[in-house]
ZAMARGU-4260 file (C-alpha; in steps of 0.2 Angstrom, whole numbers, plus 5000, padded with zeros to 4 digits):
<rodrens>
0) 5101/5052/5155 | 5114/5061/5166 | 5131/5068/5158 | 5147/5072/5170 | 5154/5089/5163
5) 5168/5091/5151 | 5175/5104/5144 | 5185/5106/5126 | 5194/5122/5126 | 5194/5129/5106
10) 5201/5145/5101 | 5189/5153/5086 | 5193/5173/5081 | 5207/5175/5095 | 5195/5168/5109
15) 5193/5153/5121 | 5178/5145/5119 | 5172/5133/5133 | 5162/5114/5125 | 5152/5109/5138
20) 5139/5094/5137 | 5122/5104/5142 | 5108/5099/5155 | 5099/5084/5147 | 5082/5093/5145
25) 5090/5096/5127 | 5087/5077/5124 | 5101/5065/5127 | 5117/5072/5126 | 5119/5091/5123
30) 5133/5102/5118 | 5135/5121/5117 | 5151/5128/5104 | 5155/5144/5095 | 5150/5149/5078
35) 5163/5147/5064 | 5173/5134/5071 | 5188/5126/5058 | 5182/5111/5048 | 5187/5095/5060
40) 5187/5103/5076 | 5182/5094/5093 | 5165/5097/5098 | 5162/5083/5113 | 5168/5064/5111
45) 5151/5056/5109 | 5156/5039/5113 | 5160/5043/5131 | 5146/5055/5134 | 5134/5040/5128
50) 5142/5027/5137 | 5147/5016/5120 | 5162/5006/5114 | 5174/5015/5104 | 5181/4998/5095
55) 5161/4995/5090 | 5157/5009/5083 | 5162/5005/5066 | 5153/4987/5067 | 5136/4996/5073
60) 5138/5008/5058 | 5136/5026/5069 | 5129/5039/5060 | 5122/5056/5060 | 5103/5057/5056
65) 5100/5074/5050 | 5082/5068/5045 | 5081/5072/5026 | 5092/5091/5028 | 5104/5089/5014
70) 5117/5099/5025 | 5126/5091/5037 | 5134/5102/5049 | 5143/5088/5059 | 5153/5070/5060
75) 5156/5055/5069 | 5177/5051/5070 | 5173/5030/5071 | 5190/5029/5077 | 5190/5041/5093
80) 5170/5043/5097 | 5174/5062/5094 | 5159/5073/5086 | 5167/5086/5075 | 5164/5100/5064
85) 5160/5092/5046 | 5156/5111/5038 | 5159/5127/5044 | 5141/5135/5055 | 5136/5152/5052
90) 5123/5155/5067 | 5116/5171/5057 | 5110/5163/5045 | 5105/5146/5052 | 5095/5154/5066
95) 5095/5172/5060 | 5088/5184/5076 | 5082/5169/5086 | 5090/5171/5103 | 5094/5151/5104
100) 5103/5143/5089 | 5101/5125/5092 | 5106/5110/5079 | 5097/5093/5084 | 5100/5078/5075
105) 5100/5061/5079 | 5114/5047/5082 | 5108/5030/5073 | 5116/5013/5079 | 5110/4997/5073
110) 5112/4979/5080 | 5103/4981/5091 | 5094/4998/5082 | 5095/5014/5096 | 5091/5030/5092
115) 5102/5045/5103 | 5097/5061/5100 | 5109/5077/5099 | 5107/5094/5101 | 5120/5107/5099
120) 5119/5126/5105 | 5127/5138/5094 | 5134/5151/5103 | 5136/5172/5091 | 5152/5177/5091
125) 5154/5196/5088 | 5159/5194/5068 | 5146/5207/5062 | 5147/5226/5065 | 5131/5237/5069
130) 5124/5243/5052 | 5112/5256/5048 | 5098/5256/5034 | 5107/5269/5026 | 5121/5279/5027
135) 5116/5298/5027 | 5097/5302/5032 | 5091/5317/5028 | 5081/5328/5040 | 5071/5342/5037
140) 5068/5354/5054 | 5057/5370/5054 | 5066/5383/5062 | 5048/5385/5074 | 5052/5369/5081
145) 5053/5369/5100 | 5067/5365/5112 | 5064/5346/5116 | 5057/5342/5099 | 5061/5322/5095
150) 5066/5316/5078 | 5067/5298/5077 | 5081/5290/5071 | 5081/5272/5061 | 5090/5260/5073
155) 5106/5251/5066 | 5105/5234/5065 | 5118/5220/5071 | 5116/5202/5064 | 5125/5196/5081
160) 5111/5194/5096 | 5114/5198/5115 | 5130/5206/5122 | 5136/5207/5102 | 5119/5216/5096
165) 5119/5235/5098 | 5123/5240/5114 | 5121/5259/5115 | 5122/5275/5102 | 5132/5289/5102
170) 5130/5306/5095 | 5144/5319/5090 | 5146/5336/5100 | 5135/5349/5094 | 5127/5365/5100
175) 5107/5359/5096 | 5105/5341/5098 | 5107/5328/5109 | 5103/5308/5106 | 5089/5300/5116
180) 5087/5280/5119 | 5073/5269/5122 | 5073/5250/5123 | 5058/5242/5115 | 5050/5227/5122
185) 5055/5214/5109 | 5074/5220/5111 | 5075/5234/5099 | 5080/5252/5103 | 5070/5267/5098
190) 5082/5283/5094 | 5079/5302/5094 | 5087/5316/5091 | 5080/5327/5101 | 5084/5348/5100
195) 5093/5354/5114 | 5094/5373/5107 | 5082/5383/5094 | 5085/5383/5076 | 5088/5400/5066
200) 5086/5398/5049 | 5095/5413/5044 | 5112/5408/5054 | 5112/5393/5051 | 5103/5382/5036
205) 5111/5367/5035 | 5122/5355/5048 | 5127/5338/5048 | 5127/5325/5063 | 5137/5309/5066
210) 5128/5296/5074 | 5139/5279/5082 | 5131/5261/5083 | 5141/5251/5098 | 5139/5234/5101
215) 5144/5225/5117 | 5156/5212/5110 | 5176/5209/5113 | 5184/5217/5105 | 5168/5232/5099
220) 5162/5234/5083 | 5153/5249/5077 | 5143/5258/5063 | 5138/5276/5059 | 5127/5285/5050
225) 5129/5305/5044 | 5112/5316/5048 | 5111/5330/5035 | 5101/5342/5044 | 5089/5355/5033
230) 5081/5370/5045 | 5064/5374/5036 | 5049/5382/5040 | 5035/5374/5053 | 5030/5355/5051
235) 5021/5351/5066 | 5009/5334/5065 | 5021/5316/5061 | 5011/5304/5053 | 4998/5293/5063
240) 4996/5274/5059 | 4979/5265/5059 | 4986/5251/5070 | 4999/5248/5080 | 5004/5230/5075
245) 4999/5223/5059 | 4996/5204/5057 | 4994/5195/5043 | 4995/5174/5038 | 5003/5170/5023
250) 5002/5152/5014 | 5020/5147/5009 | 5024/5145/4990 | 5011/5162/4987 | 5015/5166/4970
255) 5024/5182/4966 | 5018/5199/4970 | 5004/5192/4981 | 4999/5208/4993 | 5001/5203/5011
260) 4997/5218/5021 | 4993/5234/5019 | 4999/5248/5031 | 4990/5268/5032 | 4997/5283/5042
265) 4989/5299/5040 | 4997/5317/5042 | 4985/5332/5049 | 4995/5343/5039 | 4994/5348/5021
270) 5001/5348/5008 | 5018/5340/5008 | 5019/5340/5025 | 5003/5330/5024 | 5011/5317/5010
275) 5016/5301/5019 | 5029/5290/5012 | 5034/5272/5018 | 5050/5262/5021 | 5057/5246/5033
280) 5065/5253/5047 | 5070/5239/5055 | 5071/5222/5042 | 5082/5206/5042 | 5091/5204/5027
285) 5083/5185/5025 | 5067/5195/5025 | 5073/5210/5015 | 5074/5198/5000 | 5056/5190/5002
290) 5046/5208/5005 | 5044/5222/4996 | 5035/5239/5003 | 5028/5253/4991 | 5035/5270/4995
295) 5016/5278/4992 | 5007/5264/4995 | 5010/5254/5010 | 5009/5238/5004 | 5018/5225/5009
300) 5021/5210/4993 | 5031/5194/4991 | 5045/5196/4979 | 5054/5178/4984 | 5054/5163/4987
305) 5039/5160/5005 | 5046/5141/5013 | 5038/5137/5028 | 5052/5125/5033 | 5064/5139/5032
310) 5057/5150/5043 | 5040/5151/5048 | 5037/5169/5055 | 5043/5188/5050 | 5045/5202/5058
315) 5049/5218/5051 | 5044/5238/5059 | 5037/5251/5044 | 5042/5271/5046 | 5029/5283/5039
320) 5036/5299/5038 | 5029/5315/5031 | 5039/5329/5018 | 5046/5336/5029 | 5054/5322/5042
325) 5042/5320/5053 | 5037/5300/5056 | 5031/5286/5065 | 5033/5268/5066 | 5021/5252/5068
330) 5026/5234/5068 | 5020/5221/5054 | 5021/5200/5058 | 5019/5189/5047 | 5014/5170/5051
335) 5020/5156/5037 | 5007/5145/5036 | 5011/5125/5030 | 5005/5119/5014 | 5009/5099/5009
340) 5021/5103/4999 | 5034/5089/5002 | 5030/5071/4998 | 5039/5059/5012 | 5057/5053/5007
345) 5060/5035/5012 | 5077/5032/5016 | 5083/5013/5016 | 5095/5012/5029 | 5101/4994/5028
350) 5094/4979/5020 | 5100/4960/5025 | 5100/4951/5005 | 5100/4937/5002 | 5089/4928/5018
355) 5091/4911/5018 | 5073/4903/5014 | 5072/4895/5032 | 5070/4910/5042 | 5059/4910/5056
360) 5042/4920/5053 | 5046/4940/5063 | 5065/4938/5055 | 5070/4957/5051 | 5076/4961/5034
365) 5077/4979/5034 | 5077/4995/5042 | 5067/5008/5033 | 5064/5028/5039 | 5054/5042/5033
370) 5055/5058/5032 | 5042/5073/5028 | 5048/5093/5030 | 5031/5097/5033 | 5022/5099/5050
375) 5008/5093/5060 | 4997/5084/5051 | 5004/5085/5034 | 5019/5077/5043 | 5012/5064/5048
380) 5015/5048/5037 | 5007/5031/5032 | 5020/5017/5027 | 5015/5001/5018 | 5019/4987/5006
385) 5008/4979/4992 | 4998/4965/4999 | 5001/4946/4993 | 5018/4948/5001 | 5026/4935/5015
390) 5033/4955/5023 | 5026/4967/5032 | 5031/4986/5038 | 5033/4987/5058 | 5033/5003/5066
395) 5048/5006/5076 | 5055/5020/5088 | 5049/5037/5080 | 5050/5037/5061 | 5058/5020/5058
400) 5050/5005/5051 | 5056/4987/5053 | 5054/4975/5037 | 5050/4958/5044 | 5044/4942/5037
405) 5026/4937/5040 | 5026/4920/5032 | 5037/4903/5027 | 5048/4908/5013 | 5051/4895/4998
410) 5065/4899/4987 | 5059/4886/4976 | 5043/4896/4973 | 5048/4913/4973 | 5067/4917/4972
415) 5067/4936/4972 | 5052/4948/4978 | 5054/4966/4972 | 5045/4975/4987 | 5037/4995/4984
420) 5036/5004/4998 | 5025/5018/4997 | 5025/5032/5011 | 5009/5042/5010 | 5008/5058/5022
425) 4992/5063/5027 | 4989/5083/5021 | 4976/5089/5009 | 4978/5081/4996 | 4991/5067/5001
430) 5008/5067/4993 | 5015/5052/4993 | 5032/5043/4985 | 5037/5025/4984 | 5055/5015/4982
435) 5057/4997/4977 | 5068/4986/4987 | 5076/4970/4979 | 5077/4956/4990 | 5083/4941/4984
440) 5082/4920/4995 | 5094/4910/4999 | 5093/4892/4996 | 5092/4880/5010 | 5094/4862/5008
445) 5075/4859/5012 | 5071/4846/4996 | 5075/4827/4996 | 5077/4821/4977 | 5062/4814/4967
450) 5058/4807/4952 | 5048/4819/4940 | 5037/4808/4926 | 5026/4791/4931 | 5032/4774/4925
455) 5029/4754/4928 | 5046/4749/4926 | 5064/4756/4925 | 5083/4748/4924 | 5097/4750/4933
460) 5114/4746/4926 | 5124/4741/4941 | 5145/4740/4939 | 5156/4729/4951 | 5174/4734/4949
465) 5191/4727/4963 | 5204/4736/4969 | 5218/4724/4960 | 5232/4729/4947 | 5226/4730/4935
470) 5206/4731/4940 | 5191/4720/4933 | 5175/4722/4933 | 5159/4717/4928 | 5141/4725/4928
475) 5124/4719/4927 | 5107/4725/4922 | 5094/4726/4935 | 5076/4726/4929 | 5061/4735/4941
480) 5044/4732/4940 | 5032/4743/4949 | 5018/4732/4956 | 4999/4741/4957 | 4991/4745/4971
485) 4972/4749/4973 | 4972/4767/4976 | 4963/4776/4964 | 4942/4776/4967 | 4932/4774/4951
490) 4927/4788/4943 | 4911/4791/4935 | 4911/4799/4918 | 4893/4798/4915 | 4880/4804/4923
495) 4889/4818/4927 | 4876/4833/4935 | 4885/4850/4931 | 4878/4861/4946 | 4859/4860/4949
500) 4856/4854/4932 | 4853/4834/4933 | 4857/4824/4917 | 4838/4816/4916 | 4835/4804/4902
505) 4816/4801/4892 | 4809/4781/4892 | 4796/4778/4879 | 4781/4770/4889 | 4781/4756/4874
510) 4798/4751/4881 | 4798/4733/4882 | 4808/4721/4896 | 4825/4720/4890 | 4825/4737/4882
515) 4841/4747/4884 | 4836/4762/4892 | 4853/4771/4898 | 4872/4767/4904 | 4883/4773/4917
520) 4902/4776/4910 | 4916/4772/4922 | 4937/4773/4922 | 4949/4767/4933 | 4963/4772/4934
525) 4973/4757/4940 | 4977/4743/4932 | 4974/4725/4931 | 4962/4717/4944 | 4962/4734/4952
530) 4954/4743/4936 | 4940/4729/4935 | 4924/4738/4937 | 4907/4730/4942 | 4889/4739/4942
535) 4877/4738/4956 | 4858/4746/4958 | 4858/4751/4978 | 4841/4759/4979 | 4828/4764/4966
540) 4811/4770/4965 | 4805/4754/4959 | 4815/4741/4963 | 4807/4726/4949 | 4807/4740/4934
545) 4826/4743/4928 | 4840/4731/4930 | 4861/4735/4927 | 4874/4723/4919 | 4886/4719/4929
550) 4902/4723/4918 | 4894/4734/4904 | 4882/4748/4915 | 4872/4748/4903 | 4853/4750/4912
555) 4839/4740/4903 | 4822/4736/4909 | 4818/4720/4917 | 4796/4722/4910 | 4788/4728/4900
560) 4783/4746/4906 | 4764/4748/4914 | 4751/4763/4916 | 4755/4760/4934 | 4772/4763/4935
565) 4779/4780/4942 | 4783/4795/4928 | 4798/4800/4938 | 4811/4784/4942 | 4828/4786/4950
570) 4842/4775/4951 | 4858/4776/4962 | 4871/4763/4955 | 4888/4761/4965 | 4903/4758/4954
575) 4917/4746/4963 | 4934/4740/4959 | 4942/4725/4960 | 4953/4729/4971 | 4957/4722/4990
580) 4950/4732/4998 | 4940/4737/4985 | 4935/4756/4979 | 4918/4763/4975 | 4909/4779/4969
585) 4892/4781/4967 | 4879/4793/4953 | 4860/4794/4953 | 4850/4790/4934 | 4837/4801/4934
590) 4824/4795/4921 | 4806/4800/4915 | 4793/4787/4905 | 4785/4799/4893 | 4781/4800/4875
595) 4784/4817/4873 | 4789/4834/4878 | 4771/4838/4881 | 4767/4825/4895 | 4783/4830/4906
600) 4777/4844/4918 | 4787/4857/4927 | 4803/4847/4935 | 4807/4861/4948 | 4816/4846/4959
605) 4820/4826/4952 | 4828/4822/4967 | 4821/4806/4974 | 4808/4807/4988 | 4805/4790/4995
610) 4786/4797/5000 | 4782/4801/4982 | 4782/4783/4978 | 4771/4772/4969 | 4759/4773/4982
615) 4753/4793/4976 | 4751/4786/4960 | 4740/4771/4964 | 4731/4784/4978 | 4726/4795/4964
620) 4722/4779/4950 | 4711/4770/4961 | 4703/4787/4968 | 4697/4792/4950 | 4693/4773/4946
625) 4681/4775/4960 | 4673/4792/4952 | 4674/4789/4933 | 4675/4771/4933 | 4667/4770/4916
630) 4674/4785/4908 | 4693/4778/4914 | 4690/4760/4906 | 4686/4764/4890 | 4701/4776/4890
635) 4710/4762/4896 | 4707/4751/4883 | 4710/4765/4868 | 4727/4770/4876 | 4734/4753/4878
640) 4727/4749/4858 | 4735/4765/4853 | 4753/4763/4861 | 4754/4744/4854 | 4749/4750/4836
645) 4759/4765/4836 | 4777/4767/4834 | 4790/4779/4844 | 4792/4795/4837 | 4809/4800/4838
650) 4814/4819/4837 | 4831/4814/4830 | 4839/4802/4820 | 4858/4794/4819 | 4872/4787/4827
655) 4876/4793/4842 | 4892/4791/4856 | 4896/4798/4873 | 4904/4813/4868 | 4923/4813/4869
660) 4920/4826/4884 | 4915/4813/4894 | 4932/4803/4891 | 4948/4809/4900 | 4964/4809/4891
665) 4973/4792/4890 | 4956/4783/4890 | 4948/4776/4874 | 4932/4770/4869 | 4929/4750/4869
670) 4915/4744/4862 | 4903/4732/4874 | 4911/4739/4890 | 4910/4757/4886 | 4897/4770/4880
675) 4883/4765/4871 | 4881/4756/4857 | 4880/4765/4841 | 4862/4758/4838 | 4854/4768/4853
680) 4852/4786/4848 | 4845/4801/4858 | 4831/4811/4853 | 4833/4829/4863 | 4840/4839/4876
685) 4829/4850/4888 | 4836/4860/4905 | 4828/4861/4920 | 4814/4877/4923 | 4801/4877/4908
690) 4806/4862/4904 | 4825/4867/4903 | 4830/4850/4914 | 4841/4840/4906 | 4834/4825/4897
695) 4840/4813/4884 | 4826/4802/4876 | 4834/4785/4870 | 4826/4774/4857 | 4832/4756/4854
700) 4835/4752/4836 | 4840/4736/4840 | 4830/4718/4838 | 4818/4722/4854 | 4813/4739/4844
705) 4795/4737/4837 | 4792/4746/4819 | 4778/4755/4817 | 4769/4742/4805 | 4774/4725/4813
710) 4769/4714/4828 | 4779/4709/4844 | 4787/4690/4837 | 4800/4687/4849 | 4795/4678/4866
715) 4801/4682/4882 | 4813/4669/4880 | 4820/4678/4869 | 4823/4694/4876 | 4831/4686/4892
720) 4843/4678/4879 | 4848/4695/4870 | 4850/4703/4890 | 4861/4691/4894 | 4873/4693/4879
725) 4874/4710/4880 | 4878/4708/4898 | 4893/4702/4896 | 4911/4711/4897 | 4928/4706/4885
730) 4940/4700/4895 | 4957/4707/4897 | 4971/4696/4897 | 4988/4703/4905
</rodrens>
């Protein structure tokens, strides 16, 4: 975005200083001020450079983002627009030797959110002087030494950079030296003394040289240094160093005294002019306090605290220098490498709470950013919420996240959602962090009133009162009564097939017409006519063999049972109300005539098959008729002897009911019209698979019940007589 120019004229160390809103490739706006500016002063009125309303400020809540740097080097005045000074700025030690300073942060507006990012320049001012690394150096000179020989000189160093760094040197008026300068590439200056004039030892041993440190500032600011000068016998070979630039990568939070580098210079002298020592020639104090060098050794350890996020590369230049002076320099950089050492920060920057339970799915709630110090890919972050949650995290511009609603909200339901959000970076391993947001709903009027319990009836007491002097009333009672209406279907208690399993009951092949061999159980839950329940057989495997009472369910035989008759007989009986319309449900009966456990074979399905009728059976009676005809009548007639004469065994013994299981609650038992009578029992249970279906074998100990020493007396007759009594249901009067 374009800026017009405009210029804030602030007086800092008895100077004009010039704030001007810099080329955009900055980022939005851009500013450029002095270092050490007063708390409070005018940097550039923000609010005009961005085009924004002074009188909306305030309602937009305008910050500064410094993204998670717990120093904050400037403010927003809500009531002008200007950006000032919030803490003094020290440009040496924010940016140290870095030719650009530059402070970027970002200005945060919400409703609607927008995002305007700031950078500052910090321009040196000339507060520090030039200082050298020590204040006399000692120079041993052999009186052999030629005119034009070159002693190097460690430079002074100035914490200020360009025109306020060291500018040129200066060397008191002798007879023997003069001072030589050389600029190195990467901006430093390599000094010499170089001898103008032989040495003699024997008129003079000892003299002492004062060096001056300029820098280019207004007004200048200088250093010196004293050079005690020794005149000794020939030292003629400096010291040589193996490479000419050290490098070396260094992980950050490297534990103390961890070697870094090594440097080696060698002396082709002997001696002590061949004994090489070491020392920082050139060094920033930030890094002065992190390194150490050994004087012998060369090497190069950590002593302090390494942070990558505080500066991520050294440079420092090591003199080797034999006994006698002679010396030589190299260079030593050292690259910070980034270990995920900061887990993301969440800052919640505003939050809407209550909502009101009606908002719109999409509806933002809350603005969320992150923050991680370290770089690349350890920077980069995950953001989430737990699941099950009508709220989702939406990415937004940068490092922002929108909390919207994904979902109806029901204060009824849930009333207050405490919401984790965890922000996971993706380094090796992952650090992460969570914070928990409260966010409580609204209510809405979104409920009519209802009753709560069921009842048939109620009252309401009903108060007619005038308007006269004084007034009269009276009050009635008003009595409701809730009518039924047909809306619940039957439902059947028993047979009741739990999963693949079907309920299969065993009827002994003596059973005689009449006999009771099972009964269907059945509720309503209305009342009245509506709960009247009536039994109907809709299909069966043999539709002559097994008969239902109409009222009771109870199933009985309508013969006596054959040879002939199928093994396997299914029974679908629909249950219906008597209601208008009327409700029905229906169950399948699945039963087995058998003896015994040892005639039922393998049930893998009991389902009905309309083809595996009584026609298989007679197939397969008249095919072996045909073969053994002989053989099968004499069978025959022992079989049918035996079964007559014989009485069924029964496995077990007792009264038994429906179990109450079958019964839901606020239904009882009647006898007649409900489960079976207490003189049926059942004889075992089995379950489908090896003879795992299950079955229940029912024996009749009623008067149809041969024992095992009497003979049939009781006609048919009879037996129709006793079907039709037992057919009958109570009735219910209301």
């Amino acid at each position: 975005m374009g800026h017009k120019g405009i210029s804030v004229t602030g007086l800092v160390c008895g100077f004009a200083f010039f704030l001007l809103p810099l080329h955009s490739a900055y980022g939005d706006v851009s500013y450029s001020f002095p270092e050490e500016m007063k708390r409070g002063s005018v940097i550039g009125n923000i609010a005009k450079d961005l085009g924004l309303e002074v009188s909306r400020l305030s309602a937009r809540k305008a910050r500064i983002d410094t993204e998670g740097k717990n120093q904050r080097y400037c403010d927003i005045n809500l009531s002008t627009g200007d950006l000032i000074v919030a803490d003094g700025i020290d440009r040496e030690e924010l940016c140290g030797e870095k030719v650009s300073c530059m402070i970027k942060f970002e200005v945060v507006l919400e409703g609607p959110l927008e995002l305007h990012q700031i950078s500052l320049l910090v321009e040196d001012v000339n507060d520090n002087s030039p200082i050298f690394p020590k204040d006399t150096i000692k120079l041993e000179i052999t009186e052999s030494a030629d005119k034009g020989a070159r002693y190097r000189i460690n430079e002074a160093h100035d914490a200020d950079i360009g025109q306020n760094a060291v500018q040129r040197y200066a060397l008191e008026r002798n007879e023997h030296f003069v001072l030589a300068i050389h600029d190195y590439t990467d901006g430093g200056k390599n000094v010499e003394l170089v001898l103008d004039k032989e040495l003699d030892r024997e008129e003079k041993q000892e003299m002492s040289l004062l060096i001056t440190a300029v820098d280019g500032g207004s007004p200048q600011r200088s250093g010196t240094v004293v050079i005690h000068v020794t005149v000794l016998d020939a030292n003629d070979n400096a010291p040589v160093f193996s490479q000419a630039v050290y490098k070396a990568s260094l992980p950050e939070n490297s534990p103390l005294d961890t070697v870094v580098v090594t440097v080696s210079a060698t002396d082709a002298d002997e001696g002590v002019n061949g004994e090489v020592t070491y020392e920082f020639s050139r060094i920033s104090d930030k890094a002065r306090k992190i390194f150490s060098l050994g004087h012998s050794t060369g090497e190069i350890k950590v002593i302090g605290p390494i942070d990558f996020e505080g500066d991520p590369k050294y440079e420092m230049r090591i003199e080797g220098k034999d006994g006698y002076g002679l010396s030589s320099d190299s260079k030593v950089i050292v690259e910070i490498t980034d270990v995920n050492d900061n887990a993301p920060v969440i800052y919640l920057q505003s939050l809407t709470s209550p909502i009101p339970e009606n908002a719109s799915p999409g509806t933002e709630v809350g603005i969320i950013n992150v923050q991680d110090r370290d770089s690349e890919t350890n920077r980069q972050v995950r953001c989430y919420i737990q699941q099950n949650l009508p709220f989702k995290l939406v990415p937004s511009i940068k490092n922002y996240y929108s909390l919207v609603t994904t979902g109806e909200l029901d204060r009824e339901l849930v009333s207050d959602y405490n919401i984790t959000i965890t922000a996971t970076d993706e380094g090796s391993p992952p650090l992460s962090s969570s914070k928990s947001v409260q966010l409580s709903v609204a209510d809405v009027n979104d409920n009519p009133p209802v009753f709560e319990e069921q009842f048939r009836s109620f009252k309401v007491h009903v108060v007619a009162r005038d308007n006269g002097s004084p007034p009269l009333s009276s009050n009635v009672t008003v009595s409701v009564f809730i009518t039924d209406v047909n809306d619940n279907s039957p439902q059947i208690l028993y047979p009741a097939p739990e999963g693949n399993s079907f309920m299969t009951e065993l009827v002994p092949k003596a059973a005689h017409g009449g006999s009771l061999v099972s009964k269907v159980i059945a509720v309503d839950a209305d009342s009245g006519q509506n709960a009247w329940l009536s039994y109907h057989i809709v299909k069966s495997t043999d539709p002559g063999l097994f008969t239902i009472g109409l009222h009771s369910g109870e199933i009985r035989t309508q013969r006596d049972i054959s040879e002939s008759d199928s093994m396997k007989q299914n029974l679908i009986v629909s249950v219906k109300d008597n209601g208008q319309p009327f409700l029905s449900a229906t169950c399948t009966m699945y039963l087995v005539i058998s003896d015994n456990l040892a005639e039922v074979p393998e049930l893998k399905d009991v389902s009905y098959d309309e083809n595996n009728s009584k026609l298989t059976s007679y197939l397969i009676i008249a095919l072996v008729s045909v073969s053994i005809f002989f053989l099968t009548f004499i069978i025959v007639i022992l079989a049918v002897r035996f079964c007559r004469r014989r009485k069924p065994r029964l496995l077990f013994d007792g009264a038994v009911a429906i179990p109450s299981a079958y019964l839901p609650p606020n239904y009882a038992e009647v006898d007649g019209a409900g489960t079976l009578r207490s003189t049926y029992n059942y004889d075992a249970y089995l379950t489908t698979g090896s003879r795992t279906s299950d079955f229940k074998f029912v024996t009749s100990y009623n008067d149809n019940t041969l024992p095992a020493d009497q003979t049939l007396s009781k006609t048919p007759t009879d037996f129709a007589e006793e079907l039709d009594d037992s057919d009958g249901s109570p009735e219910v009067g209301f």
